[in-house]
N, C-alpha and C positions, 0 to 999 in steps of 0.2 A: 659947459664943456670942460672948464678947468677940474671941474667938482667929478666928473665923466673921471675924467684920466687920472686924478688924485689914488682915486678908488681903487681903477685899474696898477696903479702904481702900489700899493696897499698890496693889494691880495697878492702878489708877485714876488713879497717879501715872506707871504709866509712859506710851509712848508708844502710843495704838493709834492704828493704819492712819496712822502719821504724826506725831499729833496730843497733844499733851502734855494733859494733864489732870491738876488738883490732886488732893488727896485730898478720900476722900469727907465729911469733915467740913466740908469747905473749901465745898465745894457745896452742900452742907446749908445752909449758913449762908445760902450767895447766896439758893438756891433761896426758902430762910422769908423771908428779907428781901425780893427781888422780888418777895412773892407772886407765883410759881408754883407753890411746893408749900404747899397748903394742910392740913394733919396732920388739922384737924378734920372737913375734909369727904373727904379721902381715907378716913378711919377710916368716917364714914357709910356710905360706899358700898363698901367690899370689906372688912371686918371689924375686930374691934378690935385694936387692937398696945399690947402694955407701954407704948411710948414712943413722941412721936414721931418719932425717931432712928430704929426698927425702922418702919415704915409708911414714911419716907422710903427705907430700905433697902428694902422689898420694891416699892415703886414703881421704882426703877432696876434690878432684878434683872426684874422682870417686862414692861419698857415697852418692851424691843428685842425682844419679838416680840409681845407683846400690847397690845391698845387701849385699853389704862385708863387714864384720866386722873391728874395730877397735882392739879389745881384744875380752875376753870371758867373759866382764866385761862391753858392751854395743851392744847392737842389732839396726843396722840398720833400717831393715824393720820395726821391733816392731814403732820404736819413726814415720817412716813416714807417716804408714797406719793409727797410733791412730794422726798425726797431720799432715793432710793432707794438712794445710795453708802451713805449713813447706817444704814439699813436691811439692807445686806448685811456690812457691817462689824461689825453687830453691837451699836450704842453705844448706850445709851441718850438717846434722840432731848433731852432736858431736858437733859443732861449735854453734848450737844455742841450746840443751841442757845445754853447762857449763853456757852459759851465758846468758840466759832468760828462757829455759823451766826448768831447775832446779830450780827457784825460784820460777815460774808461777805455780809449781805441776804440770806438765807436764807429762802425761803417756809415760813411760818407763821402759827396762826391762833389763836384761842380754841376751846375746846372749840366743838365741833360736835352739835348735836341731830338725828343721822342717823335715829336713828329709838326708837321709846319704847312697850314694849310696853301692847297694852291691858290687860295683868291683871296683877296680882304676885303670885305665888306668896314669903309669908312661912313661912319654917321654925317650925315649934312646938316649945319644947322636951317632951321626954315622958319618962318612965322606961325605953320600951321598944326607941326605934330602936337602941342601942347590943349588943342582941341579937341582932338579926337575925344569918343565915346569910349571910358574907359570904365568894366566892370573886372571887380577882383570878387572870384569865388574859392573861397577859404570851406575846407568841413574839416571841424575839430572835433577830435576823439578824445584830446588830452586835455583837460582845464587849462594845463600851466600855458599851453601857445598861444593865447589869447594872445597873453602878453607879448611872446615872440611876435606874433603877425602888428599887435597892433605897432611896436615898435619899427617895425621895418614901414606899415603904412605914414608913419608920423615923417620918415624921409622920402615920402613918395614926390617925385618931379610934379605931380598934375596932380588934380581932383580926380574923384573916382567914387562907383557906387562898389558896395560892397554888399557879396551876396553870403551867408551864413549858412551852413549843415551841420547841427553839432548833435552830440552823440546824447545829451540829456540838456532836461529844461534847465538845471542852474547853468550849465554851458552857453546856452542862449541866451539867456539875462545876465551873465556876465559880459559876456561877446556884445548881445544889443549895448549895453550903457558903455563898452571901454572903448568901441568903436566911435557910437556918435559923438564924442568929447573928441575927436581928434580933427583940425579943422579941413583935411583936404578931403576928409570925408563928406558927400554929398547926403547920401540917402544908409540906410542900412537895414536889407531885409534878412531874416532870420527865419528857417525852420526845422522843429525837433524833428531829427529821423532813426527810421530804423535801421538796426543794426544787421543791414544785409545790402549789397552793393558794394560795399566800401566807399573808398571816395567818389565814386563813377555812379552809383545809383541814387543817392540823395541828391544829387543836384542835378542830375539826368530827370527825374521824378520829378521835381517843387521847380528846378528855373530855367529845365532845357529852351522851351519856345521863349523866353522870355530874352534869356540871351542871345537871342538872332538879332535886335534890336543896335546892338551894340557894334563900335566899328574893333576894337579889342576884348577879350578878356582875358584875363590870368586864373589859372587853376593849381591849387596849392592844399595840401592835407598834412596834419599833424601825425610825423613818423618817427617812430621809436625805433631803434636797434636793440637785439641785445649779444652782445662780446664780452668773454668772461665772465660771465654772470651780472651783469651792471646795465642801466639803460644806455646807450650811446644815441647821440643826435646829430653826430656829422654826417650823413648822408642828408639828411633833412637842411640842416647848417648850409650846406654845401648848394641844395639847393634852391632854397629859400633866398640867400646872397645872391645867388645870381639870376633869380627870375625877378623879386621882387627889393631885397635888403640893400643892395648896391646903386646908390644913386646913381653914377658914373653910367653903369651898366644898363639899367631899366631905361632910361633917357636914352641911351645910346638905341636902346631895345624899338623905344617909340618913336623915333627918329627915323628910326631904319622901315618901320612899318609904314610909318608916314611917307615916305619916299618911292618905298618897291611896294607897288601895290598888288604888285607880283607876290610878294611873300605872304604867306600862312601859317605858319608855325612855327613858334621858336623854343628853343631850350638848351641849356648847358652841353656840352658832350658829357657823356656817360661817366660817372662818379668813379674817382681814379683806384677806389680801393675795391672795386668791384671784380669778379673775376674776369677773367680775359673774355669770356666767352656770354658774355649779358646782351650782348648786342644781338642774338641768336632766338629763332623760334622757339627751340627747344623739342617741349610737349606740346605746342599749343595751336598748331596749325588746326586740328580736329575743331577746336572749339570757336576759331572764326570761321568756320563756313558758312553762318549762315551771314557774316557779315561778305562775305566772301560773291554767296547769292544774291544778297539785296544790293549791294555796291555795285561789283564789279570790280573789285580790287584785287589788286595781282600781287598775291603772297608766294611766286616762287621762288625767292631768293629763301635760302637756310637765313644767314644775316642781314638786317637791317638798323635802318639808326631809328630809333624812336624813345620819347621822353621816359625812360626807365624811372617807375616809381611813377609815373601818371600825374608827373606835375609840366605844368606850360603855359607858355603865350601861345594864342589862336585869333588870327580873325573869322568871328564865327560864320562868317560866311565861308572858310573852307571845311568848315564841320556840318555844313547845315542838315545832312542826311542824318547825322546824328543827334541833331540838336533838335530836330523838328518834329519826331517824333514824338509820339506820349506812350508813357512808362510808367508802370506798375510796378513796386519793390517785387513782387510776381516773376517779374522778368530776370531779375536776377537771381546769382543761386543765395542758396542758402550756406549757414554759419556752420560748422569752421570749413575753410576752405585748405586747400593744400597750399602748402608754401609756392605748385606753381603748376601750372596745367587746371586749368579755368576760364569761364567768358570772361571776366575780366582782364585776366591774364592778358588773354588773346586780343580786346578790347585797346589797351594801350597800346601795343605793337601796331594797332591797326591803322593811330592816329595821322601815322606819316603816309602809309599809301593812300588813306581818303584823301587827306589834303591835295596829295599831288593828281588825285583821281578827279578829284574836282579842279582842277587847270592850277593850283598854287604850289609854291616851294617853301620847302622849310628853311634854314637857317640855326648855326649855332653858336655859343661862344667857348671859345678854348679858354680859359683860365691860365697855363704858365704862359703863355705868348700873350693875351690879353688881346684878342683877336675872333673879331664875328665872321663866321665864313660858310658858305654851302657848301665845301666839300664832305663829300661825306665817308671819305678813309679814313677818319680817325676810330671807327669802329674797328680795325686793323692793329694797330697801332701796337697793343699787343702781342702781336703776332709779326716782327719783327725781332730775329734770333739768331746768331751764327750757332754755327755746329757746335763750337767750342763753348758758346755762354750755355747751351744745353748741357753740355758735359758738366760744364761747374755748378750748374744747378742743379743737377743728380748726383753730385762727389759727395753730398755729405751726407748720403743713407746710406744704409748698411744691405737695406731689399728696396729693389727698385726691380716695378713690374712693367709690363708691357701688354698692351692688346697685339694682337696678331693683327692681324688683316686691315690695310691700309695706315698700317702703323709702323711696321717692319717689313711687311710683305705686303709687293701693292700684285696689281694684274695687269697685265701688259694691255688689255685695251678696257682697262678700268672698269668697265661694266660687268657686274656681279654675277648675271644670269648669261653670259654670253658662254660659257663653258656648256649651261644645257643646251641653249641655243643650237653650237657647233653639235652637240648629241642628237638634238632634233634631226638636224638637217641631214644626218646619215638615217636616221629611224625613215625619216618622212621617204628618200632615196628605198630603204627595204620595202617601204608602202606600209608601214606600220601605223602610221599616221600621214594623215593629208596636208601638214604642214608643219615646219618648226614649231610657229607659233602656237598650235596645237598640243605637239608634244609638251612644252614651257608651260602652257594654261594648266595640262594635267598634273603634270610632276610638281607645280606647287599648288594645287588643289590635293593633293596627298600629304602634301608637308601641311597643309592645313588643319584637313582633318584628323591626322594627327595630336596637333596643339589643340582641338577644340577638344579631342577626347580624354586629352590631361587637362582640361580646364584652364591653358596657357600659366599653369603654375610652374610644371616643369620643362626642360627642353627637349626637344625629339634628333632622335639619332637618324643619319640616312640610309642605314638598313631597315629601320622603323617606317622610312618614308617610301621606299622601295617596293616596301611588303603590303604597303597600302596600296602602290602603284598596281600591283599584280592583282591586286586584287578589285582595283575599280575598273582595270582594263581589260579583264578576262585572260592574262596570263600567268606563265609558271613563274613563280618566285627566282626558277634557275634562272630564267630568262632577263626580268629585271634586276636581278645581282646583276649578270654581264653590265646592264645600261648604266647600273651605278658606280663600277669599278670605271667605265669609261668616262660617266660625268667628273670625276674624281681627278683620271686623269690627263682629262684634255683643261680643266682646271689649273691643273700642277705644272702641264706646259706650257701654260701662261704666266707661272706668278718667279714675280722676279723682287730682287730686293731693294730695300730701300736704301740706299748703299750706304747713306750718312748716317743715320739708325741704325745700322748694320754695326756699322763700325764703331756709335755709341756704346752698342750691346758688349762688343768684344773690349773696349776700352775698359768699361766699368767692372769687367769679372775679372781682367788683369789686374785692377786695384784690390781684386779681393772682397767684389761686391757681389752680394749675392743676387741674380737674376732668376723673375718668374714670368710666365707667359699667362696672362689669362684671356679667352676668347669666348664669345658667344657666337658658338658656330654648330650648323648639322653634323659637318664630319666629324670621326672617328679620331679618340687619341693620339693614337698612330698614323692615322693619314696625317693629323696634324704637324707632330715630329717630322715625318717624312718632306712636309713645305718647309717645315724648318731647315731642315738638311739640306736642301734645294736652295734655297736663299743664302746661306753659308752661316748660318750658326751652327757652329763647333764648340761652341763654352758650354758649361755645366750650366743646366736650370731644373726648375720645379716646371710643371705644365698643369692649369685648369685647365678642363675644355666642358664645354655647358653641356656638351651630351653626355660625356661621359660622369659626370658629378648632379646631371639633371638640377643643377642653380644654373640663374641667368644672371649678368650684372644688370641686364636694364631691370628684371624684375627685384631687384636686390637681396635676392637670396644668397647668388657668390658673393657679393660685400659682407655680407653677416657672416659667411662659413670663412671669407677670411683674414674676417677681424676676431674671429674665435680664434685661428691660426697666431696671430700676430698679438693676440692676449698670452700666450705662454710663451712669449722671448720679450726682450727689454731692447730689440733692435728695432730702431727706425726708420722707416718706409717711406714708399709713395710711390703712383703709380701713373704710367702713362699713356695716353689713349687719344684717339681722333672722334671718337662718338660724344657730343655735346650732351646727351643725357645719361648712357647706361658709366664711360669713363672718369666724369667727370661733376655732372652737377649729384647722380644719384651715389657713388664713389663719397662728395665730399658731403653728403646724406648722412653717412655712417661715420664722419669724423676723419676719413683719413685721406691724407694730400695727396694731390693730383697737380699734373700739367698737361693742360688741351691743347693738341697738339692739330693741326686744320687735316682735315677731309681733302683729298684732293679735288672734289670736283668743289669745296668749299674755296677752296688758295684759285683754284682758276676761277671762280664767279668773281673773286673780291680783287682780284688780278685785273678783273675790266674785263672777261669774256665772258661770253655766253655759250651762244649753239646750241652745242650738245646738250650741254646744262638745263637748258630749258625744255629737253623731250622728258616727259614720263618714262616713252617708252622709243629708245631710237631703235631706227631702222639698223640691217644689217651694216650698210652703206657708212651710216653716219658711225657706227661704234667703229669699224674700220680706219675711217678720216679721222673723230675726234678723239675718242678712244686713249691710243699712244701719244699724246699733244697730253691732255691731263696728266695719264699716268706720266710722263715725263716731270711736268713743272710739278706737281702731287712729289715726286721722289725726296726730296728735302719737306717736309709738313709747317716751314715756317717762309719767310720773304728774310733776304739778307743772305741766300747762300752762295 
């Protein structure tokens, strides 16, 4: 141990990314003397340490990629997210606070109460968790993690067998011999696999049924980043520590298992450098269906909490539909895969509804509070914002864009098609149709075909969709113009503004910012203007609209036409938007920043309701009732207004 810290004390003295720094005793000392490291209250909240020399060491080994506090007297996350060089260099944000970002005026803060779960789950000690049937399934792609895993196995509380996937044979005869030398290790099976499944199909393939055997396992895969051009491994750091590397925490882990025989699944909350919106289906609802078929699993929430990155505790008895099957690398797709919208994709998001499908609950641990809990609004947590922290978060661009709809402009009873809807139900009145819902099915069965006869490359206009109408329905073109000037504006008499957005808009072009709209919508440019005018934008803007420029942002054609725009100025952007894929994950696709801003019928599911939320397709009745209830709490797109 002395020889441990010596080292660590060593490399601290040389120079990283630059930057000289004493030894760590040296800092130790500042740290206790300027209260910022607090030994007694660090101990309270992540475990006990011999000394407090070892809890100030594990607070700087674990604070450059995790969010633990030092005291109540300096915030982690705050110093890494406002200094991100900090963050990617690696340094422990305390360590380079005393002694550069305090001088540089370096943004920082006190600890921050981002969020505090409702329940604590406290470990019991017992005589029996230590028993349990414990497998750890580890698949390495990187040679060097051997050493990582096997290091964290060498601190493991219990025995355990350990199940191997490695990406080539010297990876397995590495992994076989580093493994059996380690004494808590039991057994160690090992097999070469192929490079297809990812982490989820070679051990689904070689040890799915074998793992039903077992009263726990852990599952863990060797993850690389890359930020700046360089490997990064704090997301892996981050989780590795706390499934398997944290004595304190993995024992708390098996304790709690051993207890609630209720619980099934456990993992970290969501990695704090992630974007806000990870918690989220995204694109990938398509690709669980069939898990969706065979289960019986209820994927209609947009947000969910699930092991982001497909690492976990499970007792495999709440996996067993997954586990019990046999699997052919066949089953999975094939190499390279997209960054996201894939069965496997879909495959982890699905871990938590099986588990709870099959009668068990997950469970997680928060990291700054140092706290296991089954709440599960920390998916949220994010998304906590007054009007004003949005404002300071957009002050420092010079373009700052917007999506239209549900982002500055909502609709008074939220539902999108409710506009044909009221169009139907005069049509159906003239006997033109034998129902609203009638009229609604056709009108976008035109807008359909449509898109299928541009190859869904570009967007369709609603005269485009109109002229289709006239024509699938046997009449004049003059006739559907009328229905489409009316869908348009029985539309427009419903949309109303987002008043704090609103009033964001008008703040930021008093400062002299320049404001753009971009929207992927049917209507016309100028119908579009004209909802702007309606909702009270009066400032100067630039306007995209997808019909009129035929790009879409989900397809990311508008992203590239307007990062071609913002290659010939030297001002800096970002853009804001409520669509989790076309604003935001496909947006930071193309390189340029974004803030996801909630959906309202997103802010009312994650709010604790339901209803409405949960019809595909509501009744008249229910858009009526629920409707204005969303559109209302939807009006501000964050919690904290």
């Amino acid at each position: 141990m002395k020889r441990n810290i010596k080292n660590l004390a060593r490399g601290l003295q040389t120079k990283i990314e630059g930057l000289a720094y004493p030894s760590l005793a040296k800092a130790y000392k500042l740290a206790i003397k300027s209260g910022l490291f607090n030994p007694q209250w660090y101990q309270e909240h992540y475990g006990s340490f011999p000394s407090n020399w070892l809890a100030f060491k594990d607070y700087i080994k674990k604070s450059s990629y995790a969010n633990v506090n030092p005291s109540p007297e300096f915030d982690t996350e705050t110093y890494l997210r406002c200094n991100v060089d900090v963050y990617h260099a690696g340094i422990s944000p305390l360590l380079h606070y005393m002694y550069h970002g305090r001088n540089e005026g370096r943004a920082w803060s006190r600890a921050l109460p981002r969020w505090t779960p409702k329940d604590n789950l406290i470990p019991k000690e017992s005589g029996s968790w230590r028993g349990q049937k414990i497998a750890i399934v580890l698949h390495v792609f990187y040679a060097d993690f051997v050493g990582r895993f096997a290091g964290s196995l060498e601190k493991f509380p219990t025995s355990v067998d350990v199940f191997v996937t490695a990406a080539t044979k010297e990876i397995a005869e590495t992994a076989t011999a580093t493994f059996n030398k380690i004494t808590k290790v039991n057994k160690v099976k090992v097999a070469v696999c192929e490079n297809r499944g990812r982490n989820f199909g070679p051990f689904l393939v070689h040890f799915g049924k074998e793992l039903l055997a077992y009263d726990l396992m852990c599952h863990l895969h060797s993850k690389k980043s890359l930020y700046s051009g360089r490997e990064q491994t704090q997301w892996f750091d981050y989780q590795n520590q706390f499934l398997l590397g944290d004595k304190h925490v993995t024992s708390s882990v098996l304790r709690l298992f051993d207890e609630h025989k209720e619980l099934g699944l456990y993992y970290p909350t969501s990695f704090w450098m992630m974007p806000a919106w990870v918690n989220h289906w995204t694109c990938n609802k398509p690709f669980a269906k069939e898990f969706v078929d065979e289960w019986g699993v209820d994927i209609s929430d947009n947000f969910l909490t699930y092991p982001v990155g497909g690492m976990f505790w499970a007792r495999p008895a709440a996996l067993k539909p997954l586990l019990e099957k046999t699997y052919q690398y066949d089953d999975f797709p094939e190499e390279p895969l997209p960054n996201d919208g894939s069965k496997l994709h879909a495959l982890e998001r699905i871990l938590g509804p099986l588990t709870e499908k099959q009668g068990f609950q997950q469970f997680y641990y928060y990291p700054p509070l140092g706290r296991f809990t089954q709440d599960k609004t920390s998916i949220a947590t994010s998304y906590y914002k007054p009007a004003s922290s949005l404002l300071g978060d957009l002050s420092g661009f010079d373009i700052i864009s917007f999506d239209v709809f549900d982002t500055v402009l909502r609709r008074k009873y939220y539902e999108p098609d409710y506009a044909k809807y009221l169009l139907g139900k005069e049509l159906t009145k003239e006997n033109v149709f034998e129902s609203p819902e009638d009229f609604v099915a056709a009108r976008n069965k035109a807008e359909l075909t449509c898109r299928q006869t541009k190859h869904f490359q570009q967007d369709v206009c609603i005269t485009e969709i109109y002229t289709q109408l006239a024509r699938d329905v046997n009449v004049a073109n003059k006739t559907t113009e009328d229905w489409m000037n009316k869908e348009f504006y029985f539309d427009l008499e419903m949309s109303l503004p987002k008043d704090e957005m609103v009033e964001i808009v008008k703040q930021l072009s008093q400062e002299g910012k320049e404001i753009w709209f971009i929207t992927d919508i049917y209507y016309t440019k100028q119908q579009v203007e004209i909802m702007l005018r309606k909702i009270g934008i009066a400032v100067p803007y630039r306007l995209f609209v997808s019909s009129d420029l035929g790009k879409r942002k989900d397809a990311g054609t508008m992203w590239s036409h307007i990062k071609g725009l913002l290659a010939e100025t030297s001002k800096n952007y970002i853009h804001v938007g409520d669509n989790v894929r076309s604003d935001a994950q496909i947006c930071g696709d193309f390189g340029l920043q974004n803030i996801h801003i909630l959906n309202p019928i997103d802010k009312w599911k994650l709010a604790g309701f339901n209803k409405m939320g949960l019809l595909d397709v509501p009744t008249e009745n229910e858009t009526l009732k629920w409707g204005p209830q969303i559109s209302n709490l939807g009006r501000y797109p964050f919690f904290g207004e």
